[in-house]
C-alpha positions as CSV (number, residue, x, y, z in Angstrom):
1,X,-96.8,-14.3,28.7
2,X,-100.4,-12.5,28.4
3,X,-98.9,-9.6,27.8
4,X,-96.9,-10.9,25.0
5,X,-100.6,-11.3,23.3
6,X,-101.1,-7.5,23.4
7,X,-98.0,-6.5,22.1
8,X,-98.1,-8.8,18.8
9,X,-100.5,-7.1,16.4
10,X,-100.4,-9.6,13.8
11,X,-103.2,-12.3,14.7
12,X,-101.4,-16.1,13.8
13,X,-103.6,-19.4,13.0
14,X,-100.2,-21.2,13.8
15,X,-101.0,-24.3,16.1
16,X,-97.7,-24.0,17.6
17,X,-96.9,-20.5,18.6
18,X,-96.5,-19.4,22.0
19,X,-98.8,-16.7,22.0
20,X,-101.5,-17.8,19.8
21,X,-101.7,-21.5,19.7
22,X,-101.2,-24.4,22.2
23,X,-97.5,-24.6,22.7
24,X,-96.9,-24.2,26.5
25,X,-93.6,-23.6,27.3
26,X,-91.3,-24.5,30.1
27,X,-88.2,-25.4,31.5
28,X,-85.0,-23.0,30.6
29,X,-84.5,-19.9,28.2
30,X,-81.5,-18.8,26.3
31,X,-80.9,-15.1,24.7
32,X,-78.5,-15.5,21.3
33,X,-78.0,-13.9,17.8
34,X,-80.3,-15.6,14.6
35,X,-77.5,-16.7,12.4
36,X,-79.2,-18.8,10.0
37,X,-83.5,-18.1,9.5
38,X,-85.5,-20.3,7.1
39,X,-89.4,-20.4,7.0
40,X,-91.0,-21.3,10.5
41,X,-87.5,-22.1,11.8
42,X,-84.2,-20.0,13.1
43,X,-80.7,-21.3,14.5
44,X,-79.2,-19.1,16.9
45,X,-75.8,-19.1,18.4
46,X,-74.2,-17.5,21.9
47,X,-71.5,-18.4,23.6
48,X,-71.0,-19.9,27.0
49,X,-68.2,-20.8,29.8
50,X,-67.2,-24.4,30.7
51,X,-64.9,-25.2,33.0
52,X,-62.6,-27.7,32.2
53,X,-61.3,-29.9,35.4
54,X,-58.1,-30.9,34.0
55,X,-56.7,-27.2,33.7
56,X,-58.9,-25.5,36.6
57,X,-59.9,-23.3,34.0
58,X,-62.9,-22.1,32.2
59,X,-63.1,-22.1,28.3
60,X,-65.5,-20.2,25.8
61,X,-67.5,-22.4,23.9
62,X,-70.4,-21.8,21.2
63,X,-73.1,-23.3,21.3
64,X,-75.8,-23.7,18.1
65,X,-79.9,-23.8,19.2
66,X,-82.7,-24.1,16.4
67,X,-86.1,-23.3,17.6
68,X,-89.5,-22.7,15.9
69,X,-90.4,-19.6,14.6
70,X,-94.2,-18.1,14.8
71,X,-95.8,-16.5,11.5
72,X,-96.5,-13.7,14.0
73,X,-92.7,-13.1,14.6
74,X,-91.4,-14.1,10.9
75,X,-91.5,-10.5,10.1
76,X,-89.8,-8.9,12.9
77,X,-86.4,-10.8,13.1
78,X,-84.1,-11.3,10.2
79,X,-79.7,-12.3,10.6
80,X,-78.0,-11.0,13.5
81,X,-80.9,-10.0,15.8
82,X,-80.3,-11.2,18.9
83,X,-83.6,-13.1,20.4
84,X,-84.7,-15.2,23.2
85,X,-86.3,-18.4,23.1
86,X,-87.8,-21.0,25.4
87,X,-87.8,-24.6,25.9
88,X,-91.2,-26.5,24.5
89,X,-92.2,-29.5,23.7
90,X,-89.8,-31.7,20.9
91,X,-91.1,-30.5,17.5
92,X,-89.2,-32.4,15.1
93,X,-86.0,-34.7,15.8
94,X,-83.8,-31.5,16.1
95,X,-86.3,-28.4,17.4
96,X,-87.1,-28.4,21.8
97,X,-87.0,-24.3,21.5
98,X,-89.2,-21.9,20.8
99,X,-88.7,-18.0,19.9
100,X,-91.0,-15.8,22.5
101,X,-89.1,-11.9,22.0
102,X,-86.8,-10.0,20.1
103,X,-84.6,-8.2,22.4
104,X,-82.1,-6.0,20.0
105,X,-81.9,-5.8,15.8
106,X,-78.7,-6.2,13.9
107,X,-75.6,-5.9,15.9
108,X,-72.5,-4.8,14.0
């Protein structure tokens, strides 16, 4: 994560970003494509297997994240990026995520 620091150029007084507040993150990470982004905030959606015992089968499933977005990352990701975020602390009732990169832009 330090080298995350050197990377962003844009210097944030956000209390809870990653990089350069106090939110310490843990726990499990998820890579997915931003299909909804409103100010400090993005949903993100990626699919997953599940296997259902009943058939002895697996099934695709979506599943929807929302996680906090940095004023030092607003800038960089827009729709259909495709990001990864981290578990944190809860935020509000519905945000435990957190976005730390930007792996690809659009996809099409």
């Amino acid at each position: 994560m330090k080298n995350k620091k050197e990377k962003t150029e844009v210097e944030c007084k956000d209390v809870d970003c990653p990089f350069h507040g106090k939110l310490k993150t843990r726990g499990k990470t998820f890579q997915g494509i931003v299909i909804k982004k409103f100010p400090r905030r993005v949903t993100i959606e990626f699919e997953r297997m599940i296997y259902v015992k009943k058939y002895e089968r697996y099934s695709k499933s979506k599943t929807k994240i929302k996680a906090r977005l940095s004023d030092c990352l607003e800038k960089q990701i827009s729709v259909g990026d495709l990001i990864k975020v981290m578990e944190c602390r809860p935020l509000s009732k519905s945000i435990h995520f957190v976005v730390i990169e930007k792996i690809k832009g659009e996809q099409k």
